[in-house]
N, C-alpha and C positions, 0 to 999 in steps of 0.2 A: 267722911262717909265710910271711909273702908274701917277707920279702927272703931267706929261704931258697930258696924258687920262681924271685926270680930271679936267685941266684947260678948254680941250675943249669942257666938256660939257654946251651944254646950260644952260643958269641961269634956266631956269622954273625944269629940270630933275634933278639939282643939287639940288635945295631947295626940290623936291618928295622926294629928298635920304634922304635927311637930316632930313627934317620931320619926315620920316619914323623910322629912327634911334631913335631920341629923343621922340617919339611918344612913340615907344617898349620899350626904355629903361626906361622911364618915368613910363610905366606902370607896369612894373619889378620892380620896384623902389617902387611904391605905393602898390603892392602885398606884397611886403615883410615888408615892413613898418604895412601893417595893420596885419601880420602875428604875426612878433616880438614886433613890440608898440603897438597895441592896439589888443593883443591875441587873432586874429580868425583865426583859423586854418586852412587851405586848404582842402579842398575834393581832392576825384581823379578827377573830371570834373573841380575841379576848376586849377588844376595841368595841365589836356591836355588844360584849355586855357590859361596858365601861356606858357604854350608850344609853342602856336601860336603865342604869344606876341613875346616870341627871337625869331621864323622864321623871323616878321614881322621885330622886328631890326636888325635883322643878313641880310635879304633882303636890308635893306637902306644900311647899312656897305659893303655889299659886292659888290654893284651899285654904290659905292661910287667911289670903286678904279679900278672897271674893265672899258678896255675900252669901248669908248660913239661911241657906235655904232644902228642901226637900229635891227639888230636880238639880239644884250645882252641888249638892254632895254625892246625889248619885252618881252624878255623871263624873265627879271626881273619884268616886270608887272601881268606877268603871276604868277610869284610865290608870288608876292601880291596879285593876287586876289585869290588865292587859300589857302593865310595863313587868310586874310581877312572872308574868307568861312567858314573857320574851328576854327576859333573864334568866330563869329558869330552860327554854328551850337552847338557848346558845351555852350556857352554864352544862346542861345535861349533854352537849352537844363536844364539847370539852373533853367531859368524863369520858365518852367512848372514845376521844383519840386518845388521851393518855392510858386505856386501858386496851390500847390497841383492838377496838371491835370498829369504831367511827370509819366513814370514807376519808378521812386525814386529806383533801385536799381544801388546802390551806393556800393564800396570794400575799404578795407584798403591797397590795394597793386594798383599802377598807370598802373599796365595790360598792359604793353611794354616788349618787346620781350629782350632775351637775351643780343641781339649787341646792344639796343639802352636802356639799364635797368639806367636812365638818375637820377631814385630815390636812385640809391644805390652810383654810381658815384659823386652825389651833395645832398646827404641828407639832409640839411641845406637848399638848395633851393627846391625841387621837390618832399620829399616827403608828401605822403599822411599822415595826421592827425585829422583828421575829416571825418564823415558822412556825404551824401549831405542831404542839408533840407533847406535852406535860404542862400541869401551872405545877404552881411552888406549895411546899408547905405549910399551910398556916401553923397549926401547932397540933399536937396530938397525933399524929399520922393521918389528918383530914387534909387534901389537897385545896385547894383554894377554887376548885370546877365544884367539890361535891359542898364546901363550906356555901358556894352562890346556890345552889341545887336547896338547901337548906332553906336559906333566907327566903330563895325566892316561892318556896312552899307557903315558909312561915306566914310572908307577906299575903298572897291571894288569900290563905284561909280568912287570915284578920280581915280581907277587904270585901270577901264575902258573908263572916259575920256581919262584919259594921253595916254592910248594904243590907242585911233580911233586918236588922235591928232597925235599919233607919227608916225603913219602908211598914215594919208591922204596928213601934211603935211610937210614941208622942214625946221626942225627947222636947224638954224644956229646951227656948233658945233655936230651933232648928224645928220652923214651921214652913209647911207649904208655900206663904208667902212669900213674893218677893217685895227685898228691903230694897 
């Protein structure tokens, strides 16, 4: 049933999924990388936008195999622009302590609730090691707070295109009904 679901979606909402996946996972990928190979340790802001990163790939993943219908694409759009936000907010949030404007208090504990304590569960990935004060340079003299600041622009715009396009109009493969 599912890989019939996503035979039928449109090429244009198949490749958002995809993107989105390998986008988050890419950058999960490159967090952890600069973590263990080139030794800079995470903050807790830098851990809640390590956090938005898997919504963001967990959101392509999970758009992937549900069916391609008008209300589970929006509502998958919906939760791209909101992981989008919140990567973006914690990313911008970043930028002002390494530009010394932010209130710079920063903890050693990632300050999540019991049900979702994501640092004691996956210590290896999520938890806190660092103080906030700077991220690292990606390349170009872009820091890696305004490199997320970017993305997570990029991202909402695309996810509020894809939503006025999927709602005005009739793409093949991605109809009202449900499969």
């Amino acid at each position: 049933m599912a890989l019939t679901n996503v035979m039928t979606q449109s090429a244009t909402m198949r490749s958002l999924w995809w993107a989105m996946l390998i986008l988050g996972s890419g950058m999960f990928v490159a967090a952890l990388y600069w973590q263990y190979a080139l030794g800079e340790d995470p903050c807790q802001v830098c851990i809640h936008a390590r956090l938005w990163v898997v919504a963001i790939a967990l959101v392509g993943a999970t758009m992937l195999v549900l069916p391609s219908n008008t209300g589970i694409g929006s509502g998958g759009l919906v939760l791209l622009l909101v992981s989008s936000i919140g990567l973006g907010e914690r990313s911008y949030y970043l930028y002002e302590i390494e530009n010394f404007r932010g209130d710079g208090s920063c903890q050693f504990t990632l300050g999540m609730p019991d049900w979702f304590a994501v640092d004691r569960w996956f210590p290896g990935l999520f938890e806190v090691r660092n103080i906030c004060s700077y991220t690292p340079e990606i390349a170009f003299g872009i820091s890696m707070a305004e490199a997320l600041m970017g993305i997570s622009i990029l991202i909402a715009t695309i996810s509020v295109i894809a939503g006025w396009k999927l709602l005005t109009t009739k793409e093949p493969g991605f109809t009202s009904q449900s499969v």
